[in-house]
C-alpha positions in Angstrom: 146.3 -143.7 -35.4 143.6 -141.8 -36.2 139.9 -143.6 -37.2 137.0 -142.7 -39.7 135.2 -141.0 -37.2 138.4 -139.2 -35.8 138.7 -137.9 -39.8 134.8 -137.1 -39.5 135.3 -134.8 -35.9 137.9 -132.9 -37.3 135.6 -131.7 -40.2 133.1 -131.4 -38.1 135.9 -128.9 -36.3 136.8 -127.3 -39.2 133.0 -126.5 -40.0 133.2 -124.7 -36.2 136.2 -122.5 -37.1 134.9 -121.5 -40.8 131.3 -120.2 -39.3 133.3 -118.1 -36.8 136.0 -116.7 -39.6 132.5 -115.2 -41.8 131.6 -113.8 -38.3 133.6 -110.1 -38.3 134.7 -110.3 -34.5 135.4 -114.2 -34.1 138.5 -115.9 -34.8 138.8 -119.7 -36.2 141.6 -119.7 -34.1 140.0 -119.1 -30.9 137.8 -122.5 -32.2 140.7 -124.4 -32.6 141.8 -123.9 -29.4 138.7 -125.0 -27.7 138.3 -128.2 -29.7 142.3 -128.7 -29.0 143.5 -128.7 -32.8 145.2 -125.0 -32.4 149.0 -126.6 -31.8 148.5 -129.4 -34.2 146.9 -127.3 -36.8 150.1 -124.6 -36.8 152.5 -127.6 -36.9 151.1 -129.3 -40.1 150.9 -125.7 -41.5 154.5 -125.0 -40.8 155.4 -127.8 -42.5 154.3 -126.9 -46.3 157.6 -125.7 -46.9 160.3 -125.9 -49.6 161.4 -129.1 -49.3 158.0 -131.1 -48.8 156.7 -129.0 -52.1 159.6 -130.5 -54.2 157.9 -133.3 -52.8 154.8 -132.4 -54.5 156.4 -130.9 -57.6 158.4 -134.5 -57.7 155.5 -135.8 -58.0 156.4 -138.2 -54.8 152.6 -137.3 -53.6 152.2 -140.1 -51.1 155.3 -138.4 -49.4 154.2 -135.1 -49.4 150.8 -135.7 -48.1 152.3 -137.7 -45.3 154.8 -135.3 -44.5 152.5 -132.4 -44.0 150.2 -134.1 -42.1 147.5 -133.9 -45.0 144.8 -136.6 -43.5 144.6 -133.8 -40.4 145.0 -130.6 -42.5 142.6 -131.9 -45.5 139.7 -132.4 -42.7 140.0 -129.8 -41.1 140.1 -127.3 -44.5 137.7 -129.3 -46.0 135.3 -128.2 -42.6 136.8 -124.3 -43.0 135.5 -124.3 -46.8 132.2 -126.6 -46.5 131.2 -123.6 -43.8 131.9 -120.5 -45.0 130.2 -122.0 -48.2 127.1 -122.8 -46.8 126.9 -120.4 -43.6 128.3 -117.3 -45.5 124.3 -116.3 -46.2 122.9 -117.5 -43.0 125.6 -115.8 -40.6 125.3 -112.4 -42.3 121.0 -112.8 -42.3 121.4 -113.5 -38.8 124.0 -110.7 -38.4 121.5 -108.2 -39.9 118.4 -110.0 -38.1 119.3 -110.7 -35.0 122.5 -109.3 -34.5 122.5 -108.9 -30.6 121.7 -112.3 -29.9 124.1 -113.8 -32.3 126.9 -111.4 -30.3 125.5 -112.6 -26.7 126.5 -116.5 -27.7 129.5 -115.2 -28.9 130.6 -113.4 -26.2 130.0 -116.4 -24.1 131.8 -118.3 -26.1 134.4 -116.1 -26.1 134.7 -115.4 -22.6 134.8 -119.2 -21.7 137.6 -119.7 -24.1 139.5 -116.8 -22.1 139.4 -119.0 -19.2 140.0 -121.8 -20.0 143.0 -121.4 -23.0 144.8 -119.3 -19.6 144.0 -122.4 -17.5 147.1 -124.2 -19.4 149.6 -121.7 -17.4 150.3 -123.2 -13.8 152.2 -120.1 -12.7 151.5 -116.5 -13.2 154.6 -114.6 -13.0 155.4 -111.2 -14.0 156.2 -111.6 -17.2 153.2 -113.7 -18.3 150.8 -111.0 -16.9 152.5 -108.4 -18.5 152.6 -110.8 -21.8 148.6 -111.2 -20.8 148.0 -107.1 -20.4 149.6 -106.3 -23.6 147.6 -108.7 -25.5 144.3 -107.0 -24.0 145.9 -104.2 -25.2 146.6 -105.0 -28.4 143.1 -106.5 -29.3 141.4 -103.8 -27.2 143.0 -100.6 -30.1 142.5 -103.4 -32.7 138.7 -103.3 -32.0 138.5 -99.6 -31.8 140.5 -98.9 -34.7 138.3 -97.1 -37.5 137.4 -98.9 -40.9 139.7 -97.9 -44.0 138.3 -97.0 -47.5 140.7 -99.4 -49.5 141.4 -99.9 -53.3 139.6 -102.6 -55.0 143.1 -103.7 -57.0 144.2 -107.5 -57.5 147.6 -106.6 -55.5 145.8 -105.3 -52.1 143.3 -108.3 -52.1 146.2 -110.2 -52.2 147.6 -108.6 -49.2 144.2 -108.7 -47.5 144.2 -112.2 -48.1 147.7 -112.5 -46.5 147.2 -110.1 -43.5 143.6 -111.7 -42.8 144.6 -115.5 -42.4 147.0 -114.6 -40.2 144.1 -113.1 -37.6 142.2 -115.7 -38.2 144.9 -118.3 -37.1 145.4 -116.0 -33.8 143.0 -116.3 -31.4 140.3 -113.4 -30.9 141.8 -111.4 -33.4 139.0 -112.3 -36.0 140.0 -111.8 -39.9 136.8 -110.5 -40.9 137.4 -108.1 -38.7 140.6 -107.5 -40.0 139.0 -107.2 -43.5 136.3 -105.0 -42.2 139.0 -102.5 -41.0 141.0 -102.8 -44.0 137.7 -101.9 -46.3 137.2 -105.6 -47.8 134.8 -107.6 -45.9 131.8 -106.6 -47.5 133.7 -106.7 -51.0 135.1 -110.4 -50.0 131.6 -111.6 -49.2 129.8 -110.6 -51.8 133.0 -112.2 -54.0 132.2 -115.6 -51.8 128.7 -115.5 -52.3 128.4 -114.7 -56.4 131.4 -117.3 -56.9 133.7 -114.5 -58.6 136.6 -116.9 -59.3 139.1 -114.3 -60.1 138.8 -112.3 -56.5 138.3 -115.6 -54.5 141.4 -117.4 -55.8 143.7 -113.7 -56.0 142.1 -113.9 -52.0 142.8 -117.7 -51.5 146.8 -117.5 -52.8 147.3 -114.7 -50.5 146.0 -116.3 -47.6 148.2 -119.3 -48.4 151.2 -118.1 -48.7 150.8 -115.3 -45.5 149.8 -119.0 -43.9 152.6 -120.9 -44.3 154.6 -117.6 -43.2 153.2 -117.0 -40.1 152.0 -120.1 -38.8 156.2 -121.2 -38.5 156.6 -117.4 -36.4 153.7 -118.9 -34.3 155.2 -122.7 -34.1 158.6 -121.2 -33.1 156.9 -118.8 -30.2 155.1 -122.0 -28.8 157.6 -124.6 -28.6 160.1 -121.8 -27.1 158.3 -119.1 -25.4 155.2 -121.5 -24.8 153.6 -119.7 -21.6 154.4 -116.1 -22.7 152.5 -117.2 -26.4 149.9 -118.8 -24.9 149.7 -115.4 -22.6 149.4 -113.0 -25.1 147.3 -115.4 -27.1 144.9 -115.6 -23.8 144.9 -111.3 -23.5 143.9 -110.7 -27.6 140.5 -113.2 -26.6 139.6 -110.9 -23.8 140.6 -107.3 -25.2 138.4 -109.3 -28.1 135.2 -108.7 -25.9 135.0 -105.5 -26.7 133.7 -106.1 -30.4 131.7 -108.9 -29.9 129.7 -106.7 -26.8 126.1 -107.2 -27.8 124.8 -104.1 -27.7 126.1 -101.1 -29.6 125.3 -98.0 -31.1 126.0 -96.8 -34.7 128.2 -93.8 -35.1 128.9 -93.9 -38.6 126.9 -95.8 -41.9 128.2 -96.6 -45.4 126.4 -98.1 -48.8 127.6 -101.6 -49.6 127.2 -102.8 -53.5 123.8 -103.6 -53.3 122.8 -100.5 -51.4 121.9 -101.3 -48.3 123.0 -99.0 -45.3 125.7 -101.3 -43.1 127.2 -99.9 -39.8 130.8 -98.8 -39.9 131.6 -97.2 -37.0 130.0 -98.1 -33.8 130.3 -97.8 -30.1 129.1 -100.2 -26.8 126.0 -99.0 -25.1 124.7 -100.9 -21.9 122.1 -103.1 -22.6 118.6 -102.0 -23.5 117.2 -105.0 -24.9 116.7 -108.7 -25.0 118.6 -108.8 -22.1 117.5 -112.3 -20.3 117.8 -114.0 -23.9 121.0 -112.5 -24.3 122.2 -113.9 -21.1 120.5 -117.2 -22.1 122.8 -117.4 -25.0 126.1 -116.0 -23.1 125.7 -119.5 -21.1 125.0 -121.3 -23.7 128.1 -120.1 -25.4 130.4 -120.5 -21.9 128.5 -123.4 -21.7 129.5 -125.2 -25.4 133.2 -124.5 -24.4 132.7 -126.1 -20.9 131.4 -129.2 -22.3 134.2 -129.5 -25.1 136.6 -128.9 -22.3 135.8 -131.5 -20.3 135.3 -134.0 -23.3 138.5 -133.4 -24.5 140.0 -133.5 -21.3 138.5 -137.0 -20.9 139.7 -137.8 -24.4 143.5 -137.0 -23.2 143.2 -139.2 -20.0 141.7 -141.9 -21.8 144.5 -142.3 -24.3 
């Protein structure tokens, strides 16, 4: 039974996985699974479906909110949304200010999370390395893949909406990444951060319903195929690395709305700058998922 200040953590939680979704190149998913919400969080998802929304449409709310888990999922959204609310502006100043040390804690982050989401398979048999090497793979082409010129239409932000939540669920894959490839990121943000109803809620439904779609894929893969999942899931954080590498180059510019020159195509260079505080902040990211680690840990013995 969960208390006030459980209630409070997980929005606290949530807060950590929306500032990584406005981050193109950081997954909310890989969040969840540090702070130990990722299995939970897919299992209340999974079950929105059509029998607990007759619930809803019944008007039997109590039932429906109990049967979805809402206490949990309500926290933890209410986190996402407070986040990319309020961080949306600072994230992207940073981005544009200081964009190699905001990668360096990232990549720490990151890296840690690598290790220590693998750490839940004893054995290491063929199959879960080759389940490992083709999520590297996967991620690794994901991040190398070249940015689309997209239509602005009501239809294709609906499908960005649905393709993007479902990166943002997967760990490493980021969905603003995702929407950077697809054309929209710049578009979406700007949509977030001049409240344009119409695009944020065409957006939101997408993301909802591709959601509820593939969060029972990703329910069914871990309850029955729970070491090759969590595999896969383990390689797309580490082929990840690749696009949150600190230091890159710019191949290729483009004009945003405002016009203001943004990178679109760029390529790692070994690093030529702010090296010792970008190692600084690498630990500090391994070190943040360390801590979590071994508090939850604690957390799971205790009770």
């Amino acid at each position: 039974m969960r208390k006030s200040k459980d209630y409070l953590l997980l929005v606290l939680k949530g807060m950590g996985m929306g500032a990584a979704d406005v981050v193109p190149g950081v997954s909310g998913g890989t969040i969840a699974f540090i702070v130990g919400i990722y299995e939970e969080l897919i299992d209340s998802i999974k079950s929105i479906n059509l029998k607990t929304i007759k619930l809803f449409f019944t008007l039997r709310w109590v039932a429906f909110f109990k049967a979805i888990n809402g206490s949990f999922l309500f926290s933890v959204l209410a986190g996402i949304l407070i986040s990319v609310f309020s961080l949306a502006k600072l994230i992207t100043w940073l981005l544009e200010t200081h964009p190699i040390l905001v990668w360096s804690f990232f990549f720490g982050l990151v890296l840690a999370s690598t290790y220590f989401v693998s750490k839940q398979i004893e054995i290491w048999d063929w199959k879960r390395w080759l389940s490992f090497v083709i999520g590297v793979g996967t991620a690794y082409y994901i991040t190398i893949a070249t940015p689309a010129q997209t239509p602005d239409s009501l239809l294709f932000i609906f499908m960005c909406g649905a393709i993007a939540i479902c990166a943002m669920i997967l760990p490493g894959i980021s969905g603003s990444f995702i929407l950077l490839l697809m054309g929209k990121y710049e578009f979406i943000m700007n949509a977030v951060k001049s409240l344009d109803i119409v695009i944020i809620v065409i957006f939101a439904v997408g993301a909802a319903i591709g959601l509820i779609l593939f969060s029972n894929v990703l329910s069914y893969l871990l309850k029955n195929f729970h070491d090759i999942t969590i595999s896969v899931l383990s390689g797309f954080m580490l082929g990840s690395l690749n696009k949150v590498w600190p230091w890159k180059e710019t191949i290729q510019t483009f004009t945003d709305s405002h016009g203001n020159i943004k990178p679109l195509i760029e390529q790692n260079v070994l690093p030529n700058e702010y090296l010792w505080q970008a190692i600084l902040l690498m630990i500090m990211g391994f070190l943040m998922v360390y801590i979590i680690e071994k508090i939850s840990g604690k957390k799971e013995k205790h009770e």
